[in-house]
C-alpha positions in Angstrom: 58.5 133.4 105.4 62.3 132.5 103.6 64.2 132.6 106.6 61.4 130.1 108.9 62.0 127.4 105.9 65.0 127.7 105.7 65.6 127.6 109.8 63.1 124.4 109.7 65.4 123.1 106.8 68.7 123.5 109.4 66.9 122.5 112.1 66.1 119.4 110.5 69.0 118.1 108.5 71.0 119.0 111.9 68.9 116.2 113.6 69.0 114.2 110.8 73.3 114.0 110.7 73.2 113.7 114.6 71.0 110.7 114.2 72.7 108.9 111.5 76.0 110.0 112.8 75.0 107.8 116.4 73.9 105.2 114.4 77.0 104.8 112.2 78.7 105.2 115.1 77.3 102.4 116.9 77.6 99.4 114.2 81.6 100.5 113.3 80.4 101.5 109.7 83.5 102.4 107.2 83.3 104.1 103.9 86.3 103.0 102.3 85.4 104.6 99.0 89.0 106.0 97.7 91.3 103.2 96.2 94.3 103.0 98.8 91.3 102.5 101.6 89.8 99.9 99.2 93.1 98.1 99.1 94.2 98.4 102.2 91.3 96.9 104.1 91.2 94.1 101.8 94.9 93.0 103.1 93.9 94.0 106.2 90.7 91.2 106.6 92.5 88.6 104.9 94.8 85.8 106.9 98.0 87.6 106.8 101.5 85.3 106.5 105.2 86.9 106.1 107.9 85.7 104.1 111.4 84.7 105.4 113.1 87.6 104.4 110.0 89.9 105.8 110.6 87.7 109.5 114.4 88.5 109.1 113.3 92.5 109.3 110.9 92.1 111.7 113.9 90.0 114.1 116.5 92.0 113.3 114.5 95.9 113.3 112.5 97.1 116.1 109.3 96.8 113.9 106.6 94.2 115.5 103.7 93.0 113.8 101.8 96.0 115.8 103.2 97.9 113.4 102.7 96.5 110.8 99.0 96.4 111.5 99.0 100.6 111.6 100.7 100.7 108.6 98.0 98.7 106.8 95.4 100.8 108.8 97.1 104.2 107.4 99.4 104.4 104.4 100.3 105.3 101.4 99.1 102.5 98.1 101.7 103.0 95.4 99.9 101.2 92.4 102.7 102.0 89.7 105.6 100.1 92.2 103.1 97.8 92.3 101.3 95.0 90.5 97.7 95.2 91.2 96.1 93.6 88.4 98.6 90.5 88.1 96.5 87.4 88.6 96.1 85.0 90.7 98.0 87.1 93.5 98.0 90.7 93.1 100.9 92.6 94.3 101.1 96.2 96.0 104.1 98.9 97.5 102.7 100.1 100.5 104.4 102.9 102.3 103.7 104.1 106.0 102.8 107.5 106.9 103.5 110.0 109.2 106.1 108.7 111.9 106.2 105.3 110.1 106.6 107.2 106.4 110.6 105.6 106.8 109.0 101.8 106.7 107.9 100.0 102.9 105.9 97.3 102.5 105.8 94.7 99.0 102.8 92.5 99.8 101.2 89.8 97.9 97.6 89.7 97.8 95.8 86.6 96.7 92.0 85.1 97.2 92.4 84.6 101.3 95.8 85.3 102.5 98.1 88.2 102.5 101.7 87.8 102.8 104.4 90.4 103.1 106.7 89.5 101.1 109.7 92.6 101.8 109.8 95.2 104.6 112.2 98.1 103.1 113.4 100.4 106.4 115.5 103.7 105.3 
């Protein structure tokens, strides 16, 4: 008698995470619950400027913006290089990962815009 609830019990919670799984699927949900996710999609939707000195990198390195989109789509937050609670325009060290983990970001976040302020390659 056990083992038929608990097969009824598998049986449905399977359907159940194949159902929600499709579903979550189909409207491009996120769960950007840790704090670098947080932060970084919050640069990410927000009009995004560069500074002089962070066009001079991009002209003179072969970085593009491209890139710079994937590193704000997966990186490394460093909050204590940063200054995330400075207002009006908080400010964060963002540092790429994997392939890009050579590439550093200083960017200035304020109400609507984003601007990279430095682009640090090693």
């Amino acid at each position: 008698m056990l083992i038929k609830r608990i097969g009824y019990y598998l049986v449905g919670v399977s359907i159940g995470a194949v159902a929600v799984s499709y579903i979550w699927k189909n409207k491009n949900a996120t769960f950007d619950y840790g704090m670098d996710a947080r932060t970084l999609k919050t640069i990410r939707i927000k009009k995004r400027f560069f500074s002089d000195e962070a066009t001079k990198v991009i002209e003179n390195s072969k970085i593009d913006t491209a890139t710079i989109s994937t590193i704000l789509k997966n990186a490394d937050v460093d909050f204590k290089k940063g200054k995330p609670r400075q207002k009006p325009c908080a400010e964060y060290f963002i540092t790429g990962k994997n392939e890009l983990k050579n590439i550093s970001l200083y960017v200035s976040r304020c109400d609507s815009t984003a601007t990279i302020e430095k682009i640090t390659i090693e």
